[in-house]
C-alpha positions in Angstrom: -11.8 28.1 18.8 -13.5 28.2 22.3 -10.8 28.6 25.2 -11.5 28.0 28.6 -8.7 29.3 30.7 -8.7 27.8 34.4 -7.0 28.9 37.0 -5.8 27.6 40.1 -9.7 27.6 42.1 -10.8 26.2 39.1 -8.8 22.9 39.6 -9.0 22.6 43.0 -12.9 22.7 42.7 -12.7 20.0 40.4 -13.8 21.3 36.9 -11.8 19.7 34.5 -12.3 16.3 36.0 -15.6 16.5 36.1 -16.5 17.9 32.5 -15.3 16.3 28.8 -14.7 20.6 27.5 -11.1 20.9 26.9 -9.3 22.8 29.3 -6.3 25.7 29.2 -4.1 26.6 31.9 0.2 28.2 32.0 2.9 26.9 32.5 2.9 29.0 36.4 -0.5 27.5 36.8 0.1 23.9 36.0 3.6 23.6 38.5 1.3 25.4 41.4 -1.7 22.6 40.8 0.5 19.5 39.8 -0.1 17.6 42.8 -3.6 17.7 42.5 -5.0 13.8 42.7 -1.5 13.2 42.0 -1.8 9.3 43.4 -4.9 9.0 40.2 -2.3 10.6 37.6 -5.7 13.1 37.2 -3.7 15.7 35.2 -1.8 12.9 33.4 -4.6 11.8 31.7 -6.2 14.8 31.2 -3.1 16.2 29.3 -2.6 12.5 27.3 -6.3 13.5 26.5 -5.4 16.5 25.0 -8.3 17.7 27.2 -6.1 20.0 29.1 -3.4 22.7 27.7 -0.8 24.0 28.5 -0.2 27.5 27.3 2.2 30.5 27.6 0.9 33.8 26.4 2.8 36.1 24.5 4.6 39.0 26.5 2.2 41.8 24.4 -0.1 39.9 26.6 1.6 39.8 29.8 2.3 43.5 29.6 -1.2 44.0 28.6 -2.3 42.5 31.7 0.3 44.0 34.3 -1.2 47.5 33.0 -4.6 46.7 32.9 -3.9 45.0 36.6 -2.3 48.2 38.0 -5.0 50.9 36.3 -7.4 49.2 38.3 -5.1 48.5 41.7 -5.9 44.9 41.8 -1.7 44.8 40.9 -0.7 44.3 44.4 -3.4 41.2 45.0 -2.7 39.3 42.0 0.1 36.5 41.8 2.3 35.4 38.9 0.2 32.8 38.1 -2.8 35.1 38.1 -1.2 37.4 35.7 -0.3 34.6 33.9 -4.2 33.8 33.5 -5.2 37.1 32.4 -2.9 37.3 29.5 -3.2 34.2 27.9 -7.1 34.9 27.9 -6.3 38.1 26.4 -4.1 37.0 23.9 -6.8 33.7 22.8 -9.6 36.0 23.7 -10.9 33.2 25.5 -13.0 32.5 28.9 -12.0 32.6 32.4 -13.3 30.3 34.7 -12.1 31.1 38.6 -13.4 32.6 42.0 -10.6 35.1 42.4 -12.1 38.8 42.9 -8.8 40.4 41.6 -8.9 38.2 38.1 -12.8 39.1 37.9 -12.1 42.7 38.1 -9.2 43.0 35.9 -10.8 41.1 33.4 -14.3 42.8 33.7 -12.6 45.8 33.3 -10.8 44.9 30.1 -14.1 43.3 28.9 -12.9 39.7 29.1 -15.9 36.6 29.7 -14.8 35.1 33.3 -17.1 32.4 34.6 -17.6 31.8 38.7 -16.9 28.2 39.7 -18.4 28.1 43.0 -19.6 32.2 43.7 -22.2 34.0 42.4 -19.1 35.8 40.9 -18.5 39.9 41.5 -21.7 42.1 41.0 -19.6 45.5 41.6 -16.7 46.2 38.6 -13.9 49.0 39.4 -10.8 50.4 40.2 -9.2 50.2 43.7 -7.8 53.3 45.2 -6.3 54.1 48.7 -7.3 56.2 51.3 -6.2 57.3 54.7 -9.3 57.0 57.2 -7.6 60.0 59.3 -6.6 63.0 57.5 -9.2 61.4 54.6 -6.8 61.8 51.5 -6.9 59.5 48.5 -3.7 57.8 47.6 -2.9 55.5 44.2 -1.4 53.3 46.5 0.8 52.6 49.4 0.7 51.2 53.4 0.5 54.1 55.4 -0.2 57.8 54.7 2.9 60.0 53.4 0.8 62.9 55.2 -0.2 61.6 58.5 1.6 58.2 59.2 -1.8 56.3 59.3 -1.9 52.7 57.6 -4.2 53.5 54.1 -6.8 51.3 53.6 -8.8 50.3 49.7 -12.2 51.1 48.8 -13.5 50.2 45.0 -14.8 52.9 43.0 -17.8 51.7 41.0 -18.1 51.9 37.5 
C-alpha cells in the first residue's frame, strides 16, 4: 500500500484538495489543520471520501523518531505534530510530503522518501551540532557556552 503522509505545510498548500491520491495525516496533525476551508467542510469530505486518514503510529515508532530526531539535533526544532509525522511514516514505511527542513533531515537521515510541496526540498543531509563562535568549542547542544558564557549557535555537518 502506497502512504502519503502530509503534514501540516502540506495542507495549507493545498495538496489533498487538489489531487484524488488518498491522503494520511495524525491525530496532532488533523486538530492543528482542522479549520482549514472550514466554511466548504473541505476535510469533511475528504475524510467521508475515505480520501484522507487519520492515523496514530505505534509508540516503537514514536520512540524511533524522537532518537533518530535527537542523533541528528533537529530534536529541539521539531513539534509534536512533526514527530508525530515521522513515525507514522516509519512505522507504514510510507512518503512524506512537507517543506519543513527538520522533518527532511530526520527523515533523510533515517532513509525515509519525503517529497517537497512548494521547495526544491533540502540538497544538504546531516546532523546539527553547537558551537560557541568565541572560545570555538563544539557542544551537543545547549544556549550559551558552559565555558565562556557566549550564546552557541548550529552549524550542519554534511554527510
Amino acid at each position: 500500500m502506497d502512504f502519503k503522509i502530509l503534514d501540516a505545510s502540506a495542507f495549507y498548500a493545498g495538496v489533498p484538495f487538489g489531487s484524488s491520491n488518498d491522503f494520511y495525516t495524525t491525530p496532532l496533525v488533523y486538530d492543528e489543520i482542522k479549520h482549514i476551508k472550514k466554511n466548504h467542510d473541505a476535510l469533511g469530505i475528504l475524510l467521508d471520501a475515505n480520501r484522507l486518514k487519520i492515523r496514530e503510529s505505534d509508540q516503537a515508532s514514536k520512540e524511533a523518531a524522537i532518537i533518530a530526531a535527537k542523533d541528528t539535533g533537529d530534536f529541539p526544532q521539531l513539534s509534536k505534530q512533526d514527530i508525530s509525522i515521522i513515525a507514522l511514516c516509519i512505522e507504514t514505511n510510507g512518503e512524506i510530503i512537507s517543506d519543513d527542513f527538520a522533518i527532511s533531515n530526520v527523515a533523510k537521515n533515517l532513509g525515509l522518501k519525503i517529497s517537497p510541496i512548494m521547495t526544491q526540498g533540502i540538497k544538504d543531509v546531516g546532523k546539527w551540532i553547537h558551537y560557541c563562535p568565541g572560545c570555538k568549542t563544539n557542544h551537543t547542544n545547549g544556549k550559551e557556552c558552559p565555558m565562556c558564557g557566549t550564546p552557541l549557535k548550529r552549524k550542519l555537518l554534511k554527510e
